[in-house]
N, C-alpha and C positions, 0 to 999 in steps of 0.2 A: 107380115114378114116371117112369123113362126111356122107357116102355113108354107113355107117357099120348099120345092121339093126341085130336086135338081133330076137332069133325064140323060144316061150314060147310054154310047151306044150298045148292042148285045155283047157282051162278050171282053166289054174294056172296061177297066177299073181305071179312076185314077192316080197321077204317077203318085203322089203319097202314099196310097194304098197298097199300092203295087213295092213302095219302100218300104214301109210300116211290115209287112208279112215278110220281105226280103231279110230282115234286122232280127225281127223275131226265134226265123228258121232258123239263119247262122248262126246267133249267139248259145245254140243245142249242139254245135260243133265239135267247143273247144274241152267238153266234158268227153264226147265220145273218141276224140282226137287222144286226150291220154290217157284214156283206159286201154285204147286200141293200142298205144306205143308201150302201156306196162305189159300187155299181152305177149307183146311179141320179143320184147328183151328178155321177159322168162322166161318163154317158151325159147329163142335164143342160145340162152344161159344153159336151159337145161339140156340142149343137144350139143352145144360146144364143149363144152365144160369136160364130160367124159372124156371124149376125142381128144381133147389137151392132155390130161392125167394120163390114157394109156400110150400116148404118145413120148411125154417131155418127163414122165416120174423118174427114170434112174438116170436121166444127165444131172451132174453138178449136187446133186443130193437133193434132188428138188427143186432146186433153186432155177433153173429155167423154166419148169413147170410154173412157175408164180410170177416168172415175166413176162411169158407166154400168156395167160390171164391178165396179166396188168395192161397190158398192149389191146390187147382184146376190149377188155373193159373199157379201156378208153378211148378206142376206136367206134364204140356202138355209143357211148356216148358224146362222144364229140360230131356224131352225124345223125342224132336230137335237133330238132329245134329248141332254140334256147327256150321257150316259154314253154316247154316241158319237161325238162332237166331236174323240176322243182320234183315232178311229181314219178320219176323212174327212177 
């Protein structure tokens, strides 16, 4: 019985196998998933960011300036997937 060898056609794994490697790959996802989404909010940040200030600085003393980014802010964060929210 130790001796029992199983014979797959060319080319076909089976389906455990075919899951087993499937589970594996995607769980390498959700690391590169939020460093790609920290990437792209600062990089973001850093070309919005100016465009607000030379835009909103002398209405209301500023103070539109800083709702104008609050809006903002939470606009790039509210269109996060929640299970990365933690990490942006």
């Amino acid at each position: 019985m130790n001796r029992a060898q199983t014979r797959e056609l060319p080319g076909n794994h089976p389906f455990v196998v075919q899951q087993k490697f499937s589970n594996e790959f995607t769980t390498l996802w959700n690391a590169t998933a939020q460093d790609l989404c920290g990437r792209i909010h600062s990089l973001t940040a850093a070309h919005v960011s100016p465009m607000i200030k030379s835009h909103f600085m002398f209405y209301g003393d500023g103070r539109l300036k800083q709702w104008i980014q609050y809006v903002c802010y939470l606009r790039v964060l509210l269109s996060m997937p929640t299970n990365v929210l933690t990490v942006c």
